[in-house]
N, C-alpha and C positions, 0 to 999 in steps of 0.2 A: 886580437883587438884591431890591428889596421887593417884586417879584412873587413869586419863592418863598418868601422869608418868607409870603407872608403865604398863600402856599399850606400851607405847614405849618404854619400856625395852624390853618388852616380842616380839614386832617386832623386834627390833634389834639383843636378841637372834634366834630368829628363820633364822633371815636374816645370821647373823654367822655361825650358823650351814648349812645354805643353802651351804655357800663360801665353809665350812668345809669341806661338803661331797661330794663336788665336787672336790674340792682342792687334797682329798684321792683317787682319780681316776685317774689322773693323771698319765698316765705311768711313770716310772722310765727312762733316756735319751731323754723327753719330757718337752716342756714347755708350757706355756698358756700365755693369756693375764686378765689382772685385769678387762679391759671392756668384755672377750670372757667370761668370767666367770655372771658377772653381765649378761649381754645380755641371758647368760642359764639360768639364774635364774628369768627372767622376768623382770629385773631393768635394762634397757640398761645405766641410765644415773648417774649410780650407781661404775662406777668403783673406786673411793678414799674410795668409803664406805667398797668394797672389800679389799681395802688396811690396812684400817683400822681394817677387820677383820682378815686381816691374822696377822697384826701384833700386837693383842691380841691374837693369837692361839696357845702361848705358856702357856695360863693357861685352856686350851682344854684339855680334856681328850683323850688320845691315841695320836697317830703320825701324823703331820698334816705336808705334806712336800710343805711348804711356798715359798721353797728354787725355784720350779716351776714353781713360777708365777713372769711373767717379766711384761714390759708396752707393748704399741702398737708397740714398735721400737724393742725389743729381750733388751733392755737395764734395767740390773738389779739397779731398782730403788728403791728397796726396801731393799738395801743390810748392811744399818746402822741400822735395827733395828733387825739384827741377833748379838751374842754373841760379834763379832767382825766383822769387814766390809769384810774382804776377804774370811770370813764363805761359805755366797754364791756362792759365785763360786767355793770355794773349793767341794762344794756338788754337784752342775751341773757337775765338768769336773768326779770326782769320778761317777759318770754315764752316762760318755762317750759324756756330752755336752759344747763343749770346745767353751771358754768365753776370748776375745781380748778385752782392753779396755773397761769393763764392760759390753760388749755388744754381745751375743749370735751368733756366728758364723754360717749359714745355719736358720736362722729362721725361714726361710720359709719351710725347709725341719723337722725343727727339732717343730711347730707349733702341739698344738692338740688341738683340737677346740670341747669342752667340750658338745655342744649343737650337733651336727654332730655326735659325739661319743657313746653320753648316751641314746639319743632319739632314 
């Protein structure tokens, strides 16, 4: 039995560090989605799992900008598990991505689609 636990730790880290190293590509005035992300990573139906790691990526080594990834709609739904809830979008508009009612203005312009990018 704590062999596969600890086999499914070790997916789950690896699966984190997947989100991670994607999540750090990310341009800087750009945003993603939690499913565009999974979907790069070969887990299309994985995007809560992304969520989940972004919002343990504050105990990651180096600078993991979280702040990045919104849902399908440009709406920052991950935005109570920053220091303070208005964090996020204070980081989005500080690079030029300005944010009305939680929700990413131009998303479709302001979109970088991680799998399209990297590949």
């Amino acid at each position: 039995m704590p062999l596969k636990k600890s086999l499914r730790s070790e997916r789950s880290e690896n699966f984190f560090q997947l989100v991670y190293d994607i999540t750090k590509t990310i341009p800087e005035g750009r945003v993603t989605t939690y499913g565009a992300i999974a979907r790069c990573i070969g887990s299309p139906g994985a995007s809560r799992m992304v969520g989940w790691a972004l919002n343990n990526s504050h105990t990651s080594t180096g600078y993991i900008p979280a702040h990045r990834v919104v849902n399908r709609n440009g709406i920052l739904t991950g935005k109570y598990h920053f220091r303070h809830p208005e964090l996020m979008q204070e980081l989005l508009e500080s690079e030029g991505t300005l944010v009305i009612d939680d929700q990413v203005i131009d998303f479709e312009k302001k979109f970088w689609d991680p799998c399209s990018n990297l590949i």
